[in-house]
N, C-alpha and C positions, 0 to 999 in steps of 0.2 A: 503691727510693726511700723516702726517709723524710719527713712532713710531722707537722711542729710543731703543738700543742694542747695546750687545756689544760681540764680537767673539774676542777667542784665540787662537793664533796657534802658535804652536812650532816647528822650523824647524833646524836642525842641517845642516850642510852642505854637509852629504852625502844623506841626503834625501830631498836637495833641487833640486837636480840635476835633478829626475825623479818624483816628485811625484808630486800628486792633492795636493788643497789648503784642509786639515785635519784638522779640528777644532771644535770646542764646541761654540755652540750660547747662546746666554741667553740673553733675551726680557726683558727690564728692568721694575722693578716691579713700579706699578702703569699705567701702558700702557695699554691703551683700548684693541690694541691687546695682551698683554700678555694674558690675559681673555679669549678672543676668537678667536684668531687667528685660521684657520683653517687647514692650511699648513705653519708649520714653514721653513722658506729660510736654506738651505744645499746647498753647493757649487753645480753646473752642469758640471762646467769646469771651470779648473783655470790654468793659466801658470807663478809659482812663477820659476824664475829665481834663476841660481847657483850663487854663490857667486861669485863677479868682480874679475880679476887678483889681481886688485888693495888691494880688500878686501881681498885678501887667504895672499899677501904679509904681509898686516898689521895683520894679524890674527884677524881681524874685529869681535868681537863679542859685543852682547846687544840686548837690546828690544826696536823694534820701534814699536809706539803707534801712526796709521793712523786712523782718523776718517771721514768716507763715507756715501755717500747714495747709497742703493740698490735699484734701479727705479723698477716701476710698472713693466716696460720689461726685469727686470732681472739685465740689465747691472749695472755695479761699475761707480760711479760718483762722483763729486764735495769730491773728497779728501781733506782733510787736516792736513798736517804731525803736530804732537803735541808734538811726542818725536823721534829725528833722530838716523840712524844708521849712521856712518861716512861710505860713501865710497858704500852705497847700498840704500839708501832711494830713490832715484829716481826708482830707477830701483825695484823697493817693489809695488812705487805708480803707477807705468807701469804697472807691471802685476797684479796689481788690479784692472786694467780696462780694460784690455786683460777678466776678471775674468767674466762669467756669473750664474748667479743665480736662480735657478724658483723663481719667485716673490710670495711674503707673500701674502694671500689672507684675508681679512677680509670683513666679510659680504659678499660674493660671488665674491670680487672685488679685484684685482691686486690692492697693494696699496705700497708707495714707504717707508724704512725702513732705519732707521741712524744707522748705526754701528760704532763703534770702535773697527778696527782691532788691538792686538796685535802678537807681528810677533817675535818669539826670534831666533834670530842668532848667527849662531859659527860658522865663515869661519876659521878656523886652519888648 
Protein backbone atom coordinates (compact mmCIF):
# COMPACT_ATOMS: atom_id res chain seq x y z
CA UNK A 1 0.00 0.00 0.00
CA UNK A 2 1.06 3.17 -0.93
CA UNK A 3 -0.43 6.67 0.84
CA UNK A 4 0.06 10.10 -0.68
CA UNK A 5 1.86 13.18 1.15
CA UNK A 6 3.42 15.82 1.13
CA UNK A 7 6.50 17.42 3.32
CA UNK A 8 8.05 20.96 3.37
CA UNK A 9 11.18 22.12 4.18
CA UNK A 10 12.98 25.26 4.15
CA UNK A 11 16.52 25.59 4.30
CA UNK A 12 18.64 28.64 3.92
CA UNK A 13 22.09 28.27 3.35
CA UNK A 14 23.51 28.66 6.62
CA UNK A 15 21.38 26.08 8.06
CA UNK A 16 22.12 23.80 5.38
CA UNK A 17 25.40 23.25 6.43
CA UNK A 18 24.70 21.49 9.91
CA UNK A 19 21.36 20.71 10.37
CA UNK A 20 18.64 17.73 10.17
CA UNK A 21 16.13 17.38 7.36
CA UNK A 22 13.22 20.09 9.62
CA UNK A 23 10.07 19.87 8.13
CA UNK A 24 6.19 19.62 8.43
CA UNK A 25 4.29 16.50 7.02
CA UNK A 26 0.86 16.46 5.92
CA UNK A 27 -0.96 13.01 4.74
CA UNK A 28 -3.01 14.05 2.08
CA UNK A 29 -6.59 14.22 2.71
CA UNK A 30 -8.76 11.38 1.53
CA UNK A 31 -5.76 8.71 2.52
CA UNK A 32 -6.75 5.51 4.32
CA UNK A 33 -3.92 6.44 6.42
CA UNK A 34 -4.53 10.07 6.90
CA UNK A 35 -7.45 8.38 9.24
CA UNK A 36 -5.53 6.08 10.96
CA UNK A 37 -2.19 6.22 10.61
CA UNK A 38 -0.72 5.21 13.82
CA UNK A 39 2.87 6.70 13.74
CA UNK A 40 3.07 9.55 11.54
CA UNK A 41 7.01 9.45 9.49
CA UNK A 42 9.42 12.35 11.06
CA UNK A 43 12.72 12.51 9.75
CA UNK A 44 15.39 9.79 12.02
CA UNK A 45 18.38 11.23 10.07
CA UNK A 46 18.92 12.98 7.22
CA UNK A 47 22.09 14.51 5.44
CA UNK A 48 20.98 17.64 3.28
CA UNK A 49 24.03 18.94 1.83
CA UNK A 50 25.54 22.68 1.86
CA UNK A 51 25.10 24.44 -0.96
CA UNK A 52 27.70 23.54 -4.22
CA UNK A 53 30.71 26.03 -4.79
CA UNK A 54 29.05 26.23 -8.06
CA UNK A 55 25.69 27.12 -6.35
CA UNK A 56 27.14 30.12 -3.65
CA UNK A 57 28.88 31.50 -7.08
CA UNK A 58 25.66 31.70 -8.85
CA UNK A 59 23.71 32.80 -5.78
CA UNK A 60 21.45 29.82 -6.51
CA UNK A 61 18.23 30.18 -4.99
CA UNK A 62 14.40 28.48 -5.34
CA UNK A 63 12.34 25.77 -4.56
CA UNK A 64 12.75 22.38 -5.64
CA UNK A 65 9.76 20.10 -5.68
CA UNK A 66 11.17 16.08 -5.36
CA UNK A 67 8.59 13.50 -5.16
CA UNK A 68 9.58 10.09 -3.28
CA UNK A 69 8.65 7.09 -1.71
CA UNK A 70 9.26 6.42 2.11
CA UNK A 71 9.56 2.37 2.03
CA UNK A 72 8.23 0.20 4.78
CA UNK A 73 12.09 0.27 5.95
CA UNK A 74 12.34 3.71 6.30
CA UNK A 75 14.60 4.46 3.43
CA UNK A 76 14.05 7.44 0.62
CA UNK A 77 13.38 5.99 -2.74
CA UNK A 78 12.42 6.18 -6.39
CA UNK A 79 12.77 10.07 -6.52
CA UNK A 80 11.44 12.20 -8.86
CA UNK A 81 12.48 15.74 -9.54
CA UNK A 82 9.25 17.84 -10.71
CA UNK A 83 10.70 21.17 -10.20
CA UNK A 84 14.64 21.81 -10.32
CA UNK A 85 17.12 23.80 -8.52
CA UNK A 86 19.90 24.79 -11.11
CA UNK A 87 23.25 23.72 -9.78
CA UNK A 88 21.84 21.57 -6.40
CA UNK A 89 19.07 19.23 -7.45
CA UNK A 90 21.24 16.21 -7.64
CA UNK A 91 22.80 16.72 -4.82
CA UNK A 92 18.98 17.50 -2.88
CA UNK A 93 18.03 13.97 -4.47
CA UNK A 94 21.51 12.33 -2.99
CA UNK A 95 20.71 13.13 0.35
CA UNK A 96 17.31 12.19 0.18
CA UNK A 97 18.44 8.90 0.05
CA UNK A 98 21.21 9.20 2.24
CA UNK A 99 17.77 10.38 4.36
CA UNK A 100 16.06 7.63 6.90
CA UNK A 101 12.72 7.64 8.22
CA UNK A 102 10.71 5.34 10.93
CA UNK A 103 8.25 3.99 8.70
CA UNK A 104 4.37 5.03 8.83
CA UNK A 105 2.74 2.23 10.37
CA UNK A 106 -0.95 1.50 9.49
CA UNK A 107 -2.88 -1.35 11.00
CA UNK A 108 0.11 -2.54 12.84
CA UNK A 109 2.22 -2.80 9.59
CA UNK A 110 5.26 -0.73 8.06
CA UNK A 111 3.72 0.41 4.99
CA UNK A 112 5.46 2.39 2.24
CA UNK A 113 4.37 6.55 1.91
CA UNK A 114 4.75 9.01 -1.36
CA UNK A 115 5.92 12.16 -0.41
CA UNK A 116 6.53 15.40 -2.09
CA UNK A 117 9.46 16.96 -0.75
CA UNK A 118 9.62 20.76 -1.15
CA UNK A 119 13.10 22.01 -0.35
CA UNK A 120 13.59 26.04 -0.50
CA UNK A 121 17.09 27.40 -1.14
CA UNK A 122 19.24 30.46 -0.72
CA UNK A 123 22.96 29.78 -1.48
CA UNK A 124 23.99 33.75 -1.34
Amino acid sequence: MICGAYMHASFSRNQLAGSGLAALLFLAPGCAAHRTAETPPAPASSTIPSCTDEAKAAHVSGKAVIQCVIKATGDVRDCVVKKPVPLMTEHLVDALHRSKFPPVVYKGKPIDVAYTFTITLDCK
